[in-house]
Each structure stands twice: as C-alpha cells, then as structure tokens.
Residue frames as a rotation matrix with the C-alpha (Angstrom) as fourth column:
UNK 1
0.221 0.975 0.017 15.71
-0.448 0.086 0.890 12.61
0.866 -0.205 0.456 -0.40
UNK 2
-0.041 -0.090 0.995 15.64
-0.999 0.028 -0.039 11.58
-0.024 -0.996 -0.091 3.16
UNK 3
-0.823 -0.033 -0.567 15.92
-0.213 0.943 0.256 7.92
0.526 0.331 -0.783 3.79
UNK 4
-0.893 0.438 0.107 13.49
-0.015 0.207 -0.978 8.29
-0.451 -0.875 -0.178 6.47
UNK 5
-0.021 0.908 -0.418 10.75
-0.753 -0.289 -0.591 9.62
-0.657 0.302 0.690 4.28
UNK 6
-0.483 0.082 -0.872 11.62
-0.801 0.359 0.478 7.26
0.352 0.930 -0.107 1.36
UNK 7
-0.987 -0.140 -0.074 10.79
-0.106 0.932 -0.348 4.60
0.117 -0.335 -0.935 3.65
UNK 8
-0.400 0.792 -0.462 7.37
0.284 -0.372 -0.884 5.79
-0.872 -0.484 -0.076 4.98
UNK 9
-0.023 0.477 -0.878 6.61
-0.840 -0.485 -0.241 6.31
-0.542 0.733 0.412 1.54
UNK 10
-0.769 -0.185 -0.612 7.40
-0.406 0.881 0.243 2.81
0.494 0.436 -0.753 0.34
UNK 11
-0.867 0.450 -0.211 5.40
0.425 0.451 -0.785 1.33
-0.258 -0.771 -0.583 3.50
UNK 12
-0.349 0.931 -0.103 2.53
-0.281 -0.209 -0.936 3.65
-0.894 -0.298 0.335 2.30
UNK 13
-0.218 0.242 -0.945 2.29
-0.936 0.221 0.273 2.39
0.275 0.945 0.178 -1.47
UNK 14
-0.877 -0.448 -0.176 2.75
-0.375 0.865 -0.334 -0.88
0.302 -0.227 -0.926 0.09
UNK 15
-0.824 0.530 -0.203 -0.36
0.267 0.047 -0.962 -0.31
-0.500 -0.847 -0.181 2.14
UNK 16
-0.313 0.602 -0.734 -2.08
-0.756 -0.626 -0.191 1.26
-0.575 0.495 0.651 -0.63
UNK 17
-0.681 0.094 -0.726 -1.31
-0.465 0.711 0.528 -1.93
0.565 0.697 -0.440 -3.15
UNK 18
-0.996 -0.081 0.031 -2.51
-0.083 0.785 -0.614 -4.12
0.025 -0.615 -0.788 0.09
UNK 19
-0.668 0.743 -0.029 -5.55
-0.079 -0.110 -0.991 -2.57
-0.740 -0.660 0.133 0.61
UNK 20
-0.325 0.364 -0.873 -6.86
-0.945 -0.095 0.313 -2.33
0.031 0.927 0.375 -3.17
UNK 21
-0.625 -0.237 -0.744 -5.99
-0.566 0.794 0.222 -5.76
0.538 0.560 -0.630 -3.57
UNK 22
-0.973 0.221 0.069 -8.07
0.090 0.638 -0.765 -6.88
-0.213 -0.738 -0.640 -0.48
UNK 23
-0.076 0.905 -0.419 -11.19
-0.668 -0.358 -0.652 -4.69
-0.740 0.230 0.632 -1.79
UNK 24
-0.251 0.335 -0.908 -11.11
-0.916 0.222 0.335 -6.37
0.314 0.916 0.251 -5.21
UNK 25
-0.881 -0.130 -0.454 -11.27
-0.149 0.989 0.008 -9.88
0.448 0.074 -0.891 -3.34
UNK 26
-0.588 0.805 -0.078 -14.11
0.249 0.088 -0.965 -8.94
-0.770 -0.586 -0.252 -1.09
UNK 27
-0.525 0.349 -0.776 -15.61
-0.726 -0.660 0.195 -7.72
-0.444 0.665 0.600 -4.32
UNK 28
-0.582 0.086 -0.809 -15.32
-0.678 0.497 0.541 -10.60
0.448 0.864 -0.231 -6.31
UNK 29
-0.826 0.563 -0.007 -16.92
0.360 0.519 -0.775 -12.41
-0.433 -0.643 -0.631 -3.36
C-alpha cells in the first residue's frame, strides 16, 4: 500500500472520528 495514501486515509478517519464526536456534543447540548 502506498504510504502516501495510508496517510490520507488515517487523516480522513481521523476527521471522521473528529467530526462525529463534535455532532454528539452539539447534540447533547
């Protein structure tokens, strides 16, 4: 696997966890 992609795939789960996690707090607001 490319390292390039593996990165850019890490960085987008990353972004994925980030963003969930921000929805559920504005939620619970």
């Amino acid at each position: 696997m490319n390292v390039g992609l593996h990165c850019l795939c890490n960085q987008l789960i990353v972004w994925m966890c980030q963003s969930i996690l921000s929805l559920e707090l504005q939620v619970r607001k």
